[in-house]
C-alpha positions in Angstrom: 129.5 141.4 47.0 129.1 139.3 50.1 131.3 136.6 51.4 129.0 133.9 50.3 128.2 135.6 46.6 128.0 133.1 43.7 126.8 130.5 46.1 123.9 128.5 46.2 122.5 127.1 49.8 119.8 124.9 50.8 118.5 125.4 54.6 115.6 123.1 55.6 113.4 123.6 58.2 113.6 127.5 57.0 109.8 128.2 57.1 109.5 126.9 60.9 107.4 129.3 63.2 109.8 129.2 65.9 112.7 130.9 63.3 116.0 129.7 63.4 116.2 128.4 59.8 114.6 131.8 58.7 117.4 133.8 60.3 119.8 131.2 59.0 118.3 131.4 55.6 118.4 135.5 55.7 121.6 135.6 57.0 123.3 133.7 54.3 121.1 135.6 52.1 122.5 138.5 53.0 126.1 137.9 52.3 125.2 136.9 48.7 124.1 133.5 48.5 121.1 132.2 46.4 118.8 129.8 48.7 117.0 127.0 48.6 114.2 127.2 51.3 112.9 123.6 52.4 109.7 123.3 54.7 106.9 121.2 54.7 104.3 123.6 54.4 103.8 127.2 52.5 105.6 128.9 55.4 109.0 128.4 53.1 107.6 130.8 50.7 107.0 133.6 53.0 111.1 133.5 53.3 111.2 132.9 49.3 109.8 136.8 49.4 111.2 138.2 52.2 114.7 137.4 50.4 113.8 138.5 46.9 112.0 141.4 48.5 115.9 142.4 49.7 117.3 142.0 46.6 118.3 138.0 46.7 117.3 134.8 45.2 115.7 132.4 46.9 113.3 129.1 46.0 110.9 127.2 48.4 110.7 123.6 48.4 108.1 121.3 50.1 109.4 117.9 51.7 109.6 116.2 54.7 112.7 116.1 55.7 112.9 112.4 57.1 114.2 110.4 54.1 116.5 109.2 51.1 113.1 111.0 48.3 113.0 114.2 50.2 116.8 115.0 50.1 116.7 113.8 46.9 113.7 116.0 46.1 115.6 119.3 48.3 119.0 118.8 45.7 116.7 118.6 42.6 115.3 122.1 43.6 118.3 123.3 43.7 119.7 122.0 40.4 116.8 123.2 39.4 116.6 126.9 40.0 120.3 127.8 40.5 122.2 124.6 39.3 124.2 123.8 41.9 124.5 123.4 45.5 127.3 124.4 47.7 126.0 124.8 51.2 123.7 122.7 53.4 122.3 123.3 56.7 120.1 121.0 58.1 118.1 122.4 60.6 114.4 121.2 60.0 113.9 119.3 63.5 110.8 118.8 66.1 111.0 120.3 69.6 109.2 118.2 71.8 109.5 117.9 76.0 108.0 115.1 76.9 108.7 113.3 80.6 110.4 109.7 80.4 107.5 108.0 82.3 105.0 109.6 79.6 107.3 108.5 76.1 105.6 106.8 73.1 107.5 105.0 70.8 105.4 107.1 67.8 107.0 110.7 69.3 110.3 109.1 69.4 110.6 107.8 65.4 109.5 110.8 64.9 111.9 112.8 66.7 114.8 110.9 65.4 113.5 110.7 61.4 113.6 114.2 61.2 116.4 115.5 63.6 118.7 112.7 62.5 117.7 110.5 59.9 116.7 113.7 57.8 120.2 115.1 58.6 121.8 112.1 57.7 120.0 111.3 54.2 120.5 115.2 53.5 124.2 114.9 54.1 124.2 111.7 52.1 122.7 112.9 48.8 123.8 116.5 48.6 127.6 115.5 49.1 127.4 112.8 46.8 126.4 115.7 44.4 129.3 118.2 45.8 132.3 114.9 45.6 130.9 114.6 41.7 131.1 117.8 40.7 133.9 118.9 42.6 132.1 121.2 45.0 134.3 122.5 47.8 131.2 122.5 50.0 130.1 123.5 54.0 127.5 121.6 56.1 126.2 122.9 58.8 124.3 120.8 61.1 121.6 122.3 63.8 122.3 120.4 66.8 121.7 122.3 70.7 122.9 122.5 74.0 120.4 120.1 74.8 122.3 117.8 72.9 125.3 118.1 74.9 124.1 118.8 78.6 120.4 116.9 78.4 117.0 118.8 79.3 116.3 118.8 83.3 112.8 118.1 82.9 111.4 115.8 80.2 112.6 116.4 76.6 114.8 113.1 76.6 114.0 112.2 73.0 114.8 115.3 71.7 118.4 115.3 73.7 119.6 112.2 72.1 118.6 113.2 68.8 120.7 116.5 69.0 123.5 114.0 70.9 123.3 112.3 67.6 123.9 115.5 65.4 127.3 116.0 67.3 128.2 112.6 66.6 127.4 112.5 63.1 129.3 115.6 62.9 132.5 114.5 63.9 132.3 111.7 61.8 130.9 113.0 58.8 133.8 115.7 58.7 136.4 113.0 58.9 134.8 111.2 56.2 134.5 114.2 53.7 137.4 116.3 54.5 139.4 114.5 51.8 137.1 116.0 49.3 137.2 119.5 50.6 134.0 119.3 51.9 133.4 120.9 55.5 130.9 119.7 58.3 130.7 121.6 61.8 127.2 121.8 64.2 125.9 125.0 66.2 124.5 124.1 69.3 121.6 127.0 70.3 120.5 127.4 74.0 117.4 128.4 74.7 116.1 131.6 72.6 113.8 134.0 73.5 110.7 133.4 70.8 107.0 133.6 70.6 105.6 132.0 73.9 102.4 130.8 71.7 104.7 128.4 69.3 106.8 127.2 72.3 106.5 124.6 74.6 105.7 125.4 78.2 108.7 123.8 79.8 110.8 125.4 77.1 109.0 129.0 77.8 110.1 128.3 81.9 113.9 127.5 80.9 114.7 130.3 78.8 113.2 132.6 81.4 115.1 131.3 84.4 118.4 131.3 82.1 118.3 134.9 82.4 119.2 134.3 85.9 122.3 132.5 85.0 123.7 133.9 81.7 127.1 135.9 81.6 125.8 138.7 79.5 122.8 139.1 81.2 120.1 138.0 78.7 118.5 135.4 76.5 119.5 135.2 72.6 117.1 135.5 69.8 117.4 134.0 66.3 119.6 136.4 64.9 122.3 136.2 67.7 122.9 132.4 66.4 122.7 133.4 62.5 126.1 135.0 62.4 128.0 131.8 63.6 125.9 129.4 61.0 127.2 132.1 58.4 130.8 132.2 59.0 130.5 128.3 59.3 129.2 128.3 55.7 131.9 130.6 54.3 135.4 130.6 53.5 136.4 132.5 56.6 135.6 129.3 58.1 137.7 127.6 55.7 140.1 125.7 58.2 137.2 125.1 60.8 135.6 120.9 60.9 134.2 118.7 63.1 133.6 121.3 65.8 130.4 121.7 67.8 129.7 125.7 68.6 127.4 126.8 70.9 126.1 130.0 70.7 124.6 130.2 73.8 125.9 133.6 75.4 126.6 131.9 78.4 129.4 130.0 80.2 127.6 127.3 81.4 125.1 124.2 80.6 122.6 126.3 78.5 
């Protein structure tokens, strides 16, 4: 029996190569929860096995996280297969560095449809569904220290879509805590992940954090799990409308 047992939650974004969802979507996995894995491509169902492999329940579903249909699609998946839903993190996002000078309208839309429409439309449809049914809920958004502190070179689209997150956060929790419903944000730093799937300019700021972080080394994955965990569970059950960053570090990243 885990903390999150008799649960069911839906992590999108879960499939990504660069594996935060994963770790997110293992970790609740682990304390009992049944999950709904949302990508946009059969990477979701290598998580679907790696769960049921442990023990757990898990479903993949494929949308695009971006719009009103795909949300409504991700709930349906979860009616579906476990018949409710009681935890959402939305996670699926784009990393992208581009310099200011260089910025296309296209990579911005995109940027935003994903990190924060898709958020938004997610939060929208699934909490509709949890204030129906009378679903005590927890949403945890993926937001980053980017979003609070900027990116020193290039990367300004994603910024102000993670600056976005935090302030759909605070609001969202203001508007849902009268139905018992919860909504916080994790704010990563930089990880330590698979040079290949990374960015350059990402690849150079995680390494030179090491110069600069407290504890003397760059997180991975599952360093930031835990926090999204507690976040979803009743431990956290007097915690909303904060920000977190799980950054191991005292200062911007």
């Amino acid at each position: 029996m885990g903390t999150l047992t008799g649960k069911v939650a839906i992590v999108t974004g879960a499939g990504a190569p660069l594996g935060l969802g994963r770790a997110y979507a293992l970790g609740l996995a682990a304390e009992g929860a049944s999950l709904v894995i949302n990508d946009v491509n059969e990477s979701a169902d290598a998580v679907v096995a790696e769960i049921v492999e442990a023990g757990g329940k898990a479903v993949s579903v494929l949308a695009p996280v971006g719009s009103r249909a795909a949300a409504e699609t991700i709930l349906q998946a979860a009616l579906d297969a476990f018949g409710r839903a009681d935890i959402l993190v939305n996670n699926a996002g784009i990393v992208a560095f581009t310099p200011v000078l260089e910025l296309q309208e296209d990579l911005w839309d995109k940027v935003f449809a994903v990190h924060v429409k898709g958020s938004a439309m997610n939060t929208s449809v699934i909490a509709r569904w949890m204030v129906d049914n009378d679903v005590k809920g927890s949403i945890v958004n993926i937001t980053s220290t980017a979003g609070i502190y900027g990116t020193p070179e290039g990367g300004s689209e994603y910024s102000a879509a993670k600056s976005a997150i935090v302030g759909m956060t605070k609001s969202h929790s203001r508007e849902l805590a009268p139905h018992g419903i919860r909504v916080n944000a994790v704010a990563p730093g930089a990880l330590t992940m698979d040079p290949a799937k990374m960015p350059p300019q990402f690849t150079e700021l995680a390494a030179g954090m090491v110069k600069t972080s407290v504890l003397g080394r760059i997180g991975v994955a599952d360093d930031v799990a835990p926090t999204v965990v507690f976040l979803a569970s009743e431990k956290a059950s007097y915690v909303t409308g904060q920000i977190i960053a799980a950054t191991g570090n005292t200062g911007v990243a």
